[in-house]
PyMOL CGO cylinders between C-alpha atoms (Angstrom):
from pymol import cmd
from pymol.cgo import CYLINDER

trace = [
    CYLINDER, 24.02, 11.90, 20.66, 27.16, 11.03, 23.00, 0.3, 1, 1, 1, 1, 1, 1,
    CYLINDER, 27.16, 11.03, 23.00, 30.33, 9.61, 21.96, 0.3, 1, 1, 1, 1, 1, 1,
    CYLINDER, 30.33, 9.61, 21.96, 33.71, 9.04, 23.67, 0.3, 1, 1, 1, 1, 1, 1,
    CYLINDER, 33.71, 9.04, 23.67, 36.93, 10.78, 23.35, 0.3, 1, 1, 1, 1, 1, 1,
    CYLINDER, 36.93, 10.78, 23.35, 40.78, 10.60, 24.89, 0.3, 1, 1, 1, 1, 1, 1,
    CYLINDER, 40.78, 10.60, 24.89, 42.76, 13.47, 25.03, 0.3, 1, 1, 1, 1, 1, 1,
    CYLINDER, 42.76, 13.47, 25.03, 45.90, 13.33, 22.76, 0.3, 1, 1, 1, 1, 1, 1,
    CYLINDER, 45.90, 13.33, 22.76, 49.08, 14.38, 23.52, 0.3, 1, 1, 1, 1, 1, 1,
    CYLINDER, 49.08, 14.38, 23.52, 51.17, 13.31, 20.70, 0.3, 1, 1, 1, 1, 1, 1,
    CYLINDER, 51.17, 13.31, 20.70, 51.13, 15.02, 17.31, 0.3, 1, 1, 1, 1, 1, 1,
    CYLINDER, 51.13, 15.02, 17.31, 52.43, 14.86, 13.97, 0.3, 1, 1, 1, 1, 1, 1,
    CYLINDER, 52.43, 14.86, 13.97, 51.86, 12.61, 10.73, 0.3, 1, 1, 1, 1, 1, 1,
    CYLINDER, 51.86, 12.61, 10.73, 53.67, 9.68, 12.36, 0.3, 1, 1, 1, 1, 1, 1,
    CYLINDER, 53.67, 9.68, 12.36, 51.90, 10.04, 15.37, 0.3, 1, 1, 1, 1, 1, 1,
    CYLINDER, 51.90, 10.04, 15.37, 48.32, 9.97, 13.64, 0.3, 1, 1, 1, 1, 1, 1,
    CYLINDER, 48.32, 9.97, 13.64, 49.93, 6.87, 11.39, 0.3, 1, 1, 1, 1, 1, 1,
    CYLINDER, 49.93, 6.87, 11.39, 50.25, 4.92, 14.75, 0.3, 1, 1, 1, 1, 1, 1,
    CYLINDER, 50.25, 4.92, 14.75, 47.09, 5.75, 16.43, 0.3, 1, 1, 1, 1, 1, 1,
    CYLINDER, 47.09, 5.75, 16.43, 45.08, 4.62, 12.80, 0.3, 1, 1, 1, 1, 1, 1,
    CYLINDER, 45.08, 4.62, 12.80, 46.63, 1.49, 12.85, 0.3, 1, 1, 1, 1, 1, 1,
    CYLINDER, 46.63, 1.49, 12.85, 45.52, 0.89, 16.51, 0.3, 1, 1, 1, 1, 1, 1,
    CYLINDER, 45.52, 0.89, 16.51, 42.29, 1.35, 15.32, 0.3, 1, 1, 1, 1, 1, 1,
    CYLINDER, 42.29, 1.35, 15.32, 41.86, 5.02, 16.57, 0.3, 1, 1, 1, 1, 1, 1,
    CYLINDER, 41.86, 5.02, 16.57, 41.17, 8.43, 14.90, 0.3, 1, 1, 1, 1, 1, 1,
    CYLINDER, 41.17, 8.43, 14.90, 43.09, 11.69, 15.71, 0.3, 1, 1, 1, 1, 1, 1,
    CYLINDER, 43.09, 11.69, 15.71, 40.46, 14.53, 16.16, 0.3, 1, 1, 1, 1, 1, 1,
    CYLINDER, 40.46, 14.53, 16.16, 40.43, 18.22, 17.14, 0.3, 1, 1, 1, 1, 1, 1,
    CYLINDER, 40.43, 18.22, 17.14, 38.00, 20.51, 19.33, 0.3, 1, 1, 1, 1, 1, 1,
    CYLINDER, 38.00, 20.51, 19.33, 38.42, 23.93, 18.58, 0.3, 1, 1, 1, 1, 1, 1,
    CYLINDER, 38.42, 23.93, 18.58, 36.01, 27.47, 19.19, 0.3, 1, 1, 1, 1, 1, 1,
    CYLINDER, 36.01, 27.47, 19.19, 35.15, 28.89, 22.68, 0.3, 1, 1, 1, 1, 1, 1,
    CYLINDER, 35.15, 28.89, 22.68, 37.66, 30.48, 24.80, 0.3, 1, 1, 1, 1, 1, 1,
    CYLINDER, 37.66, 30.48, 24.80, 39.22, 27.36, 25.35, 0.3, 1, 1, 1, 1, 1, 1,
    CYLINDER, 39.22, 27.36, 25.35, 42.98, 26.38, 23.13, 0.3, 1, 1, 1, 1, 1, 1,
    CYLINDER, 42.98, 26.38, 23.13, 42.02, 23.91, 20.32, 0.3, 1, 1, 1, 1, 1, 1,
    CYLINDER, 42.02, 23.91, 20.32, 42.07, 20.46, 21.87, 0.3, 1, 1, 1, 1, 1, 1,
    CYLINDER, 42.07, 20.46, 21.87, 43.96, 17.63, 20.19, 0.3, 1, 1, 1, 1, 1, 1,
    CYLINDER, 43.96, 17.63, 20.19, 41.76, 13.88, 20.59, 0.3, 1, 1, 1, 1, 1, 1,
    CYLINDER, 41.76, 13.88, 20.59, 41.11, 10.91, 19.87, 0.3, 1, 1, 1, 1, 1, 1,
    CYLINDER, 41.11, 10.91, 19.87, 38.54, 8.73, 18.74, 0.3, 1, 1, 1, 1, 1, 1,
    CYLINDER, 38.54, 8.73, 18.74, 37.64, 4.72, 18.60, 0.3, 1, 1, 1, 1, 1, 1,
    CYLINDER, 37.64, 4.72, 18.60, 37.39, 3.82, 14.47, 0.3, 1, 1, 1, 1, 1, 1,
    CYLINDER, 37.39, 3.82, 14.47, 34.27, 2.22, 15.14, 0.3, 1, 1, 1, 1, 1, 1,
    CYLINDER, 34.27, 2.22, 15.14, 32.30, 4.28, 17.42, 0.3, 1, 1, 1, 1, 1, 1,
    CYLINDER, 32.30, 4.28, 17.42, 32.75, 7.41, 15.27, 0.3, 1, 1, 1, 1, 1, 1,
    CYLINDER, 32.75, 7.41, 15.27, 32.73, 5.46, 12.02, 0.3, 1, 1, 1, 1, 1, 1,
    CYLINDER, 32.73, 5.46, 12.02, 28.91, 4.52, 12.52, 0.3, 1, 1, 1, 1, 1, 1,
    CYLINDER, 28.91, 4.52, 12.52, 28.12, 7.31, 13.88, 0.3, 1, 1, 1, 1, 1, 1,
    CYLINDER, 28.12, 7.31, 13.88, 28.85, 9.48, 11.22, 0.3, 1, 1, 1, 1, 1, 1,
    CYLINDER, 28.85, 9.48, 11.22, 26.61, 7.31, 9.13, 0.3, 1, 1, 1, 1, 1, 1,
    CYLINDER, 26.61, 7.31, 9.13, 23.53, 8.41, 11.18, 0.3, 1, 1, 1, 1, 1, 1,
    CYLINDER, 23.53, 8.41, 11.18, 22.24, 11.67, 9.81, 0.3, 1, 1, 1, 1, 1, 1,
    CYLINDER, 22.24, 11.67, 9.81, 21.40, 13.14, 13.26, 0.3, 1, 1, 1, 1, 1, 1,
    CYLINDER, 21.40, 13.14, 13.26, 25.30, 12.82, 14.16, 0.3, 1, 1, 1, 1, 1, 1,
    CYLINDER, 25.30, 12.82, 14.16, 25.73, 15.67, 11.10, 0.3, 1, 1, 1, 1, 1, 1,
    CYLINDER, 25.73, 15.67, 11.10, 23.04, 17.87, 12.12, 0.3, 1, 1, 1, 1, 1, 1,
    CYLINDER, 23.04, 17.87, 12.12, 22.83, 17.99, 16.07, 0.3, 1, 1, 1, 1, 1, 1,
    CYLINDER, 22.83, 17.99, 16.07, 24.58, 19.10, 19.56, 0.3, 1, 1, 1, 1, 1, 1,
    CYLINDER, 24.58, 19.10, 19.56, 26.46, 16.34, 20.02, 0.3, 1, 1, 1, 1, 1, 1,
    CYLINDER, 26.46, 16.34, 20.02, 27.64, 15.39, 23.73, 0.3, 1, 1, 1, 1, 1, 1,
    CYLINDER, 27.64, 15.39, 23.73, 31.50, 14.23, 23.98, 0.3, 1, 1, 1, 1, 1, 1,
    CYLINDER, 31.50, 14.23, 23.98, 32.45, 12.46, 26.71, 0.3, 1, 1, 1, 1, 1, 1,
    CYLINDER, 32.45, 12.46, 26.71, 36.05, 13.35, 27.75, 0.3, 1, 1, 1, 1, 1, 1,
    CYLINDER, 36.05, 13.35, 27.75, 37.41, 12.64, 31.43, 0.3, 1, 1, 1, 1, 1, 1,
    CYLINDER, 37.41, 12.64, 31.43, 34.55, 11.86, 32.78, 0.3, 1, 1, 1, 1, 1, 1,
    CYLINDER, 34.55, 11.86, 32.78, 33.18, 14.99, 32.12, 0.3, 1, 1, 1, 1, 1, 1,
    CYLINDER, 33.18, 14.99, 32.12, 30.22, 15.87, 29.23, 0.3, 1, 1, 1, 1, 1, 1,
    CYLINDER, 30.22, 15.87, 29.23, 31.12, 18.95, 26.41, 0.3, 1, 1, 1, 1, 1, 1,
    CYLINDER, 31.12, 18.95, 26.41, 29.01, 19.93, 23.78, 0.3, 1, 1, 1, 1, 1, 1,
    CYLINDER, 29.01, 19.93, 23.78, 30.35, 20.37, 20.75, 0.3, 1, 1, 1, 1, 1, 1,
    CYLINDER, 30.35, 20.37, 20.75, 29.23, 20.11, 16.72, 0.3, 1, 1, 1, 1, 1, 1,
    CYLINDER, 29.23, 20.11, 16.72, 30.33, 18.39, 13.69, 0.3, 1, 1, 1, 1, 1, 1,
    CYLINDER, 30.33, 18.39, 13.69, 32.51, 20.69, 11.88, 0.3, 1, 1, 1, 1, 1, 1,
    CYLINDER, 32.51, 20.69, 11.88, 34.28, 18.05, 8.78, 0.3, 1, 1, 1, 1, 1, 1,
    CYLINDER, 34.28, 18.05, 8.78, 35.56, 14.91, 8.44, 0.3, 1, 1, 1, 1, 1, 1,
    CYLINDER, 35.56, 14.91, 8.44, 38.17, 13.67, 5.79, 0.3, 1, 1, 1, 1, 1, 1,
    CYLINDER, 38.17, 13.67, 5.79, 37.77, 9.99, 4.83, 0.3, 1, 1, 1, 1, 1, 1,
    CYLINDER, 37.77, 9.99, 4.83, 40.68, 7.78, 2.99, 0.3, 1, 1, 1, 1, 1, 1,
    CYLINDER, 40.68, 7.78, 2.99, 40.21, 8.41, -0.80, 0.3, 1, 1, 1, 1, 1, 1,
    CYLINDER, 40.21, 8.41, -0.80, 39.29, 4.97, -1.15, 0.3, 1, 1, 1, 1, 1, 1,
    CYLINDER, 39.29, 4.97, -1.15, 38.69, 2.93, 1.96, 0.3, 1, 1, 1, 1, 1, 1,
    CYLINDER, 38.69, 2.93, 1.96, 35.93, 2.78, 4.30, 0.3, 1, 1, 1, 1, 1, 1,
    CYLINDER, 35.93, 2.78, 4.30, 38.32, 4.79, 6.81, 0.3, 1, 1, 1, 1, 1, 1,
    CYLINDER, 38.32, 4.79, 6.81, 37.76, 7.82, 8.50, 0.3, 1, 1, 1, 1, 1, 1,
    CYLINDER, 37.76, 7.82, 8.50, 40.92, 9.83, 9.45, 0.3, 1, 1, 1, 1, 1, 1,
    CYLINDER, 40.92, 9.83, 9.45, 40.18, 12.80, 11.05, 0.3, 1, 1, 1, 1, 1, 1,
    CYLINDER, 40.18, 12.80, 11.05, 37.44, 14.74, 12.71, 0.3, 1, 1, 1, 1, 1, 1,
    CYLINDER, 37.44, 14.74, 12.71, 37.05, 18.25, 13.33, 0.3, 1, 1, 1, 1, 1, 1,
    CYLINDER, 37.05, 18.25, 13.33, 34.74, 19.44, 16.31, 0.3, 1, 1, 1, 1, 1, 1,
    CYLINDER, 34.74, 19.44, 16.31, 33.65, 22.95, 17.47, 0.3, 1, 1, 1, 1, 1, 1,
    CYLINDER, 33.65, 22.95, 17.47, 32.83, 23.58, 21.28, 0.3, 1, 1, 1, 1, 1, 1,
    CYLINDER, 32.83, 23.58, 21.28, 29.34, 25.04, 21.72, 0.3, 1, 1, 1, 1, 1, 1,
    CYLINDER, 29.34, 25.04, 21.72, 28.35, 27.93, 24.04, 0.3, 1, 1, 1, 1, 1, 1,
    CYLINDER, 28.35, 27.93, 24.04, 24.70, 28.22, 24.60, 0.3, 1, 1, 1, 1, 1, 1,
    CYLINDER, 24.70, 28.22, 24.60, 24.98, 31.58, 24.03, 0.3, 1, 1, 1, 1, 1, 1,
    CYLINDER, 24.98, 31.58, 24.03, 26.50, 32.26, 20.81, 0.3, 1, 1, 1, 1, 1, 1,
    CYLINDER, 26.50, 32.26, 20.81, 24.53, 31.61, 17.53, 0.3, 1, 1, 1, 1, 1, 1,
    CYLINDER, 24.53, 31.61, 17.53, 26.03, 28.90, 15.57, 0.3, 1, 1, 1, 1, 1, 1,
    CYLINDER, 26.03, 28.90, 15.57, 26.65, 28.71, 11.61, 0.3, 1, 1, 1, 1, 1, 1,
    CYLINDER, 26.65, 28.71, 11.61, 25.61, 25.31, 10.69, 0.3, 1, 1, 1, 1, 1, 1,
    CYLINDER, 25.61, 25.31, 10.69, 23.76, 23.19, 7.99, 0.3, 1, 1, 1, 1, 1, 1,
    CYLINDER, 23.76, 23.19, 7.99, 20.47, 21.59, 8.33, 0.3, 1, 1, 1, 1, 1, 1,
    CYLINDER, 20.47, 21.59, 8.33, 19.27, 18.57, 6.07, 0.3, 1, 1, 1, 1, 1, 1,
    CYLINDER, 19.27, 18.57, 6.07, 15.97, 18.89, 4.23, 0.3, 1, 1, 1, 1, 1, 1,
    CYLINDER, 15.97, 18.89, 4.23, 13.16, 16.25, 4.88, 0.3, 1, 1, 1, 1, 1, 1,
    CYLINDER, 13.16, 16.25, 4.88, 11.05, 16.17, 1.90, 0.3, 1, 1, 1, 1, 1, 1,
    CYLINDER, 11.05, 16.17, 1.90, 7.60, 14.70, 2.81, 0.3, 1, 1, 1, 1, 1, 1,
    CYLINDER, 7.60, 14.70, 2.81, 4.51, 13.76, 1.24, 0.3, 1, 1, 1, 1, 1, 1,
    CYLINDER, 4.51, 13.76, 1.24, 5.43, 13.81, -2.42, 0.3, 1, 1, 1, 1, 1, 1,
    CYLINDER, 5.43, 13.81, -2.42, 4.09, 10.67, -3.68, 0.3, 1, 1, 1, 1, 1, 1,
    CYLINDER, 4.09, 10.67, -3.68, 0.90, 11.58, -2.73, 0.3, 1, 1, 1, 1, 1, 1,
    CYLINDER, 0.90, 11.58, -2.73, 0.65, 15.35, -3.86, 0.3, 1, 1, 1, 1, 1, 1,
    CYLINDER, 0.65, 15.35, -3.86, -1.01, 16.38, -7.17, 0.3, 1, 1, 1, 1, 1, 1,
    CYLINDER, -1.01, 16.38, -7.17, 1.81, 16.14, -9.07, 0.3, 1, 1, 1, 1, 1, 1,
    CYLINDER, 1.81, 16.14, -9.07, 2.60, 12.52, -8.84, 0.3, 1, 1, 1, 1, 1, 1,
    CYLINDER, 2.60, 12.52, -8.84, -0.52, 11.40, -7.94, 0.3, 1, 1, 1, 1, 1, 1,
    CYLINDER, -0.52, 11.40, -7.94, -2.11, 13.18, -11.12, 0.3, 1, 1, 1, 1, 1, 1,
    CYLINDER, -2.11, 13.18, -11.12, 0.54, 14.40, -13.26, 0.3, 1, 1, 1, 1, 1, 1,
    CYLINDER, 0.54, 14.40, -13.26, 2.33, 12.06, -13.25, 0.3, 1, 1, 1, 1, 1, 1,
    CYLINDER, 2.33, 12.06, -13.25, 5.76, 14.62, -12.55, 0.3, 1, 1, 1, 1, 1, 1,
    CYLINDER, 5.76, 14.62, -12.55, 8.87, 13.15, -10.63, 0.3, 1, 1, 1, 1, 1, 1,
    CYLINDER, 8.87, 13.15, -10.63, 10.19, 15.54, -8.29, 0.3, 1, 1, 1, 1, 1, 1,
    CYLINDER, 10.19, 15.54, -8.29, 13.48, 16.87, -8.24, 0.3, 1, 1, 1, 1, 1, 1,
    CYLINDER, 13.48, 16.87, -8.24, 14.93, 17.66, -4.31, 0.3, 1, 1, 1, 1, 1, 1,
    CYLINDER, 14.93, 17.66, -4.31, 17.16, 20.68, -5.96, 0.3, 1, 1, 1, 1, 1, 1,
    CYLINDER, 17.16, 20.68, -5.96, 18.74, 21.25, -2.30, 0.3, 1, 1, 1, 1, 1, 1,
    CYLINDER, 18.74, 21.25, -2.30, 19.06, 18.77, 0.03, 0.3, 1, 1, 1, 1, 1, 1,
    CYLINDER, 19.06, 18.77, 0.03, 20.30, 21.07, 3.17, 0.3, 1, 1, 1, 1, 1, 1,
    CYLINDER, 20.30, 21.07, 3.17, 20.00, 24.81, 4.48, 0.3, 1, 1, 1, 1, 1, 1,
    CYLINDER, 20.00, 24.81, 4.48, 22.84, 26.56, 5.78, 0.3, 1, 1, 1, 1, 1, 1,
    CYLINDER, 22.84, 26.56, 5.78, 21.38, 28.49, 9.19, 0.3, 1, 1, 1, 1, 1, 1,
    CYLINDER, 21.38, 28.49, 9.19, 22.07, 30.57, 12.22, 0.3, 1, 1, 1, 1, 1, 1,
    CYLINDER, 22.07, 30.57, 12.22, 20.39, 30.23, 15.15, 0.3, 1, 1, 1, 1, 1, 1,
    CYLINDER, 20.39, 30.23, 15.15, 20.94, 29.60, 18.82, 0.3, 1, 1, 1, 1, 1, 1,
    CYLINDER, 20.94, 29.60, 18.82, 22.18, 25.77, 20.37, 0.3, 1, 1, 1, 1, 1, 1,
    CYLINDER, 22.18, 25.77, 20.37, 18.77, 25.54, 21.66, 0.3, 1, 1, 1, 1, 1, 1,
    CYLINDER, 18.77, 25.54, 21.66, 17.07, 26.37, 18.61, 0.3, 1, 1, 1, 1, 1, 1,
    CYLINDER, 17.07, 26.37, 18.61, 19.32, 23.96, 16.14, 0.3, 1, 1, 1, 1, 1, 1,
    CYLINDER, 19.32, 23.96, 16.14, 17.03, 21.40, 14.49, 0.3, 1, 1, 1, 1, 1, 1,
    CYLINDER, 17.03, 21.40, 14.49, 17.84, 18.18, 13.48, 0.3, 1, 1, 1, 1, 1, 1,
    CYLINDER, 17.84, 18.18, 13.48, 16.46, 18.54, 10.01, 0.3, 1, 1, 1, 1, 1, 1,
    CYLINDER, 16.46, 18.54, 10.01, 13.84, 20.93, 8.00, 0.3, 1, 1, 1, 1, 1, 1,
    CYLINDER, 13.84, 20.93, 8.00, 10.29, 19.38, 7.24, 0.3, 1, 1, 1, 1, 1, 1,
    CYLINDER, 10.29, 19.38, 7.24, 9.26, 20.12, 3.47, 0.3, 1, 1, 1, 1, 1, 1,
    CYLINDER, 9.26, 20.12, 3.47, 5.46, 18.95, 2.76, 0.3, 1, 1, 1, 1, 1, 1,
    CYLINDER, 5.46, 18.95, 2.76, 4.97, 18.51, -0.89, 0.3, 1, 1, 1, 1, 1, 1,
    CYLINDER, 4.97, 18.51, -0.89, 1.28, 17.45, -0.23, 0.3, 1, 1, 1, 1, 1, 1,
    CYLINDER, 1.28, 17.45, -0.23, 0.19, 19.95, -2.50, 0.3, 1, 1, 1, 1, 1, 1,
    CYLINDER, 0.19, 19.95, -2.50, 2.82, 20.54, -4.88, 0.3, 1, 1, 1, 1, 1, 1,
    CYLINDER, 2.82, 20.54, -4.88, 0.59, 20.56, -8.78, 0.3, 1, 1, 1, 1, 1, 1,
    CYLINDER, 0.59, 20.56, -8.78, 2.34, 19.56, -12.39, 0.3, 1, 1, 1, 1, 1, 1,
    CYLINDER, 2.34, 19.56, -12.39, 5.46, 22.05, -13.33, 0.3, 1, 1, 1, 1, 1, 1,
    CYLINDER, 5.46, 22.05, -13.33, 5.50, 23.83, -9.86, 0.3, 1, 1, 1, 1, 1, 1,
    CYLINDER, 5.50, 23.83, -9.86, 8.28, 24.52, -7.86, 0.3, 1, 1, 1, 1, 1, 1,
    CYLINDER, 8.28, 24.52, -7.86, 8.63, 25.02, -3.74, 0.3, 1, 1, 1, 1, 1, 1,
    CYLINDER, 8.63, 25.02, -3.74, 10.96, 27.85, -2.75, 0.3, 1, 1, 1, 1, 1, 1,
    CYLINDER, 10.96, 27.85, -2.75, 12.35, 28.84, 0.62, 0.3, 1, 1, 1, 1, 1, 1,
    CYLINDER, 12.35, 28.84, 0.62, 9.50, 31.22, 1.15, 0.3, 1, 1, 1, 1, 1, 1,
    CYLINDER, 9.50, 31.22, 1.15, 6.93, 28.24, 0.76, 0.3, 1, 1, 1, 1, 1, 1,
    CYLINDER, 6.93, 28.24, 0.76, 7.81, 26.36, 4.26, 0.3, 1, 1, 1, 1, 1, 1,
    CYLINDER, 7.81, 26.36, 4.26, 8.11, 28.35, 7.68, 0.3, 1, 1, 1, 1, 1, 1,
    CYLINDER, 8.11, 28.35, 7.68, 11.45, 27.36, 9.10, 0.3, 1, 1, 1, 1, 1, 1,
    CYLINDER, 11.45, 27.36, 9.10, 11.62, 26.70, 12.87, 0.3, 1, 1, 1, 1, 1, 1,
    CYLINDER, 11.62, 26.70, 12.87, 11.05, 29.30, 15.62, 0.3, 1, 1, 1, 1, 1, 1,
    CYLINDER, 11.05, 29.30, 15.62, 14.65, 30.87, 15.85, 0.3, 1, 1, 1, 1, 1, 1,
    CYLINDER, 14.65, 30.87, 15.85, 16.16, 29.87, 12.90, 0.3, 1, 1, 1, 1, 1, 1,
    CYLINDER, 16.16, 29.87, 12.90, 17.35, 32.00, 9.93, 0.3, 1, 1, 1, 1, 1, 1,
    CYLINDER, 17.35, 32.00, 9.93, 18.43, 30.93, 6.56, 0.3, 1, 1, 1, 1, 1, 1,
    CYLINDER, 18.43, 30.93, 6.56, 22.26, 32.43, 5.72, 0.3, 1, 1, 1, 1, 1, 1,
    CYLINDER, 22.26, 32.43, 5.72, 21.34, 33.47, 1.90, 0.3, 1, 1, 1, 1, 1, 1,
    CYLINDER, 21.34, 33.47, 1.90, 24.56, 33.11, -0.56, 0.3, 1, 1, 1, 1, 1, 1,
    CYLINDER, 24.56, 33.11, -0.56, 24.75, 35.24, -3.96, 0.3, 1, 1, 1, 1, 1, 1,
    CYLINDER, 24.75, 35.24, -3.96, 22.03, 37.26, -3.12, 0.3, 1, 1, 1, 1, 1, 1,
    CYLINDER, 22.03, 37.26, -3.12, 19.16, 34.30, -3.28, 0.3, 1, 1, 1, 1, 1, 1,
    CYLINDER, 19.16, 34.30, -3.28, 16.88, 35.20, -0.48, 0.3, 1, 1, 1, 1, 1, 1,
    CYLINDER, 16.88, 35.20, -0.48, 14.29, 32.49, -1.06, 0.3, 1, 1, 1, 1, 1, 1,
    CYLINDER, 14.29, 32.49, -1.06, 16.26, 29.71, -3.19, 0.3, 1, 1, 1, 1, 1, 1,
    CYLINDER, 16.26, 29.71, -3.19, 14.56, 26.74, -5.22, 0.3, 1, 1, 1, 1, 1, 1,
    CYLINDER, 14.56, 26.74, -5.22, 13.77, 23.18, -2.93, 0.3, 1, 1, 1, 1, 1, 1,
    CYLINDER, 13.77, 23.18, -2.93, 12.17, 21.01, -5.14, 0.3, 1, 1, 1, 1, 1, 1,
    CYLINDER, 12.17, 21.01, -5.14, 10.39, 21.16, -8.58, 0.3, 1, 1, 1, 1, 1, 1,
    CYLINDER, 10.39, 21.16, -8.58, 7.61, 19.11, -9.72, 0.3, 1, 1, 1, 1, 1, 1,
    CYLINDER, 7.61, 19.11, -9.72, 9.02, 18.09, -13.43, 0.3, 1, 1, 1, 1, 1, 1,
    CYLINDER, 9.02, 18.09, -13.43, 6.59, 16.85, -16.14, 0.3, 1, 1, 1, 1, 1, 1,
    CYLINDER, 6.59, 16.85, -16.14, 7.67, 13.90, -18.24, 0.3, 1, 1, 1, 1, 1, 1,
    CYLINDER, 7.67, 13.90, -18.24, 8.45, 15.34, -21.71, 0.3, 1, 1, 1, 1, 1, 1,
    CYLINDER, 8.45, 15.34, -21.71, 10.38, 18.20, -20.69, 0.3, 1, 1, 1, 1, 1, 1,
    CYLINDER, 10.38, 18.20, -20.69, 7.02, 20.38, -20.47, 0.3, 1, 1, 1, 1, 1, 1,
    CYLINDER, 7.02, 20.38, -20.47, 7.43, 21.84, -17.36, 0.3, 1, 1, 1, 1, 1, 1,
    CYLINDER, 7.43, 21.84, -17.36, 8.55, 25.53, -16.47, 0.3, 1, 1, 1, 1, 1, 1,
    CYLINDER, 8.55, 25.53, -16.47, 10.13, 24.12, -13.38, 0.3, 1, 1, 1, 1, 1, 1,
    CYLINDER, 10.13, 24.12, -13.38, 12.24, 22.53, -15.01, 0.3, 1, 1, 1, 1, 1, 1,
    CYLINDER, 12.24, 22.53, -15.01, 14.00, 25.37, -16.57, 0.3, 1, 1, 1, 1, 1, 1,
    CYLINDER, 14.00, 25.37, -16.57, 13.66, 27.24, -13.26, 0.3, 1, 1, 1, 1, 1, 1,
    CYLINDER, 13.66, 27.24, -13.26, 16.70, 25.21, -11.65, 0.3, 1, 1, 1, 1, 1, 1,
    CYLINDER, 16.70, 25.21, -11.65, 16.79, 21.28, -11.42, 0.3, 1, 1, 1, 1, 1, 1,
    CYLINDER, 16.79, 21.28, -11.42, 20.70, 22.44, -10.78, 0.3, 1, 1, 1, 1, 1, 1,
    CYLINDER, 20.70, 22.44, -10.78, 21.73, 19.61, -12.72, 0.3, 1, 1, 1, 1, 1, 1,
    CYLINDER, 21.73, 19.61, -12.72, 20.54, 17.03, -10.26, 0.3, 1, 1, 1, 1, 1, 1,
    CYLINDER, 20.54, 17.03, -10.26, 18.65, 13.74, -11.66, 0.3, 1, 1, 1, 1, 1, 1,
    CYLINDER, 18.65, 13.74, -11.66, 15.09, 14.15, -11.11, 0.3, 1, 1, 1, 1, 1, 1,
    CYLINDER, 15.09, 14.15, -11.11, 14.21, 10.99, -8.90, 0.3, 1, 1, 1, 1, 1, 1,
    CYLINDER, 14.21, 10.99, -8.90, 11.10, 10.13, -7.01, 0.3, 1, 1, 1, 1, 1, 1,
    CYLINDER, 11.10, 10.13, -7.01, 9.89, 11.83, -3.70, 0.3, 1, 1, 1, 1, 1, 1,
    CYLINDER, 9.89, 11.83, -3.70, 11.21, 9.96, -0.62, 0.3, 1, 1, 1, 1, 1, 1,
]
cmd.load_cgo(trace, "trace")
């Protein structure tokens, strides 16, 4: 994905007051060789793109001076109560250095494994992302999950799925091959269930 930028040369609180209310978003590009690079942004442009998953989870292209960079979604800080965003962070990328990133989960096929399908379980996404290393080339956009044949009360760990060629899970705590999803049994019958739904609402597969 592309999006537009304008370098910034004025800082401070005030400044970033100003360039909100003109309908613009003070940003940073940091990483590389390269000093950290203060921008800025058009409210609307970066507003829906942030609400396209892809624009979380991908080399993104930033157009500054008539001139292409790639660089990645680092954070974002949104008002505490308005549909506002008011800053961006962005990391240059060097297609030679691994980067540190998250990746969403795709959970697919659910509704017509075993468990739903006979069981009559709801399945629980326990994680919806993986944090992973791997090279700019090798980033995906998301992680593909097939719960075609997930049975009543079973679980799908990290081991379960093959993750892209490339990529490598970053393990926190020690847990190697953590819980996806769990098939849960209506009634509370399930061993999954006490295996980790994290405290997350069991809801249907997507």
């Amino acid at each position: 994905m592309k999006f537009n930028a304008t370098a910034r040369s004025v800082q401070g609180s005030s400044a970033s007051r100003r360039l909100r209310r003109a309908g613009r978003v003070p940003a940073i590009v940091y990483g590389g060789t390269a000093a950290p690079l203060n921008i800025e942004l058009d409210h609307n442009e970066i507003y829906h793109a942030l609400r396209k998953e892809e624009f979380h989870a991908s080399i993104l292209q930033m157009q500054l001076d008539g001139k292409e960079q790639p660089v990645l979604l680092r954070s974002v800080q949104w008002h505490a109560y308005k549909p506002q965003v008011l800053h961006v962070d962005f990391q240059r990328v060097d297609a030679n250095q691994a980067l540190h990133t998250k990746v969403p989960l795709h959970f697919i096929n659910g509704e017509n494994s075993p468990a739903v399908k006979l069981g009559g379980a709801m399945i629980s996404h326990v994680l919806t992302e993986l944090e992973v290393t791997c090279l700019p080339s090798a980033l995906p956009q998301f992680i593909e999950v097939d719960l075609a044949n997930l049975l009543p009360g079973a679980s799908v760990h990290l081991a379960d799925i093959k993750l892209p060629k490339g990529v490598t899970y970053v393990a926190h705590g020690g847990d190697a091959n953590p819980l996806l999803a769990s098939a849960v049994v209506k009634g509370g019958g399930a061993a999954a269930a006490d295996e980790g739904d994290a405290g997350e609402e069991a809801a249907p597969a997507a």
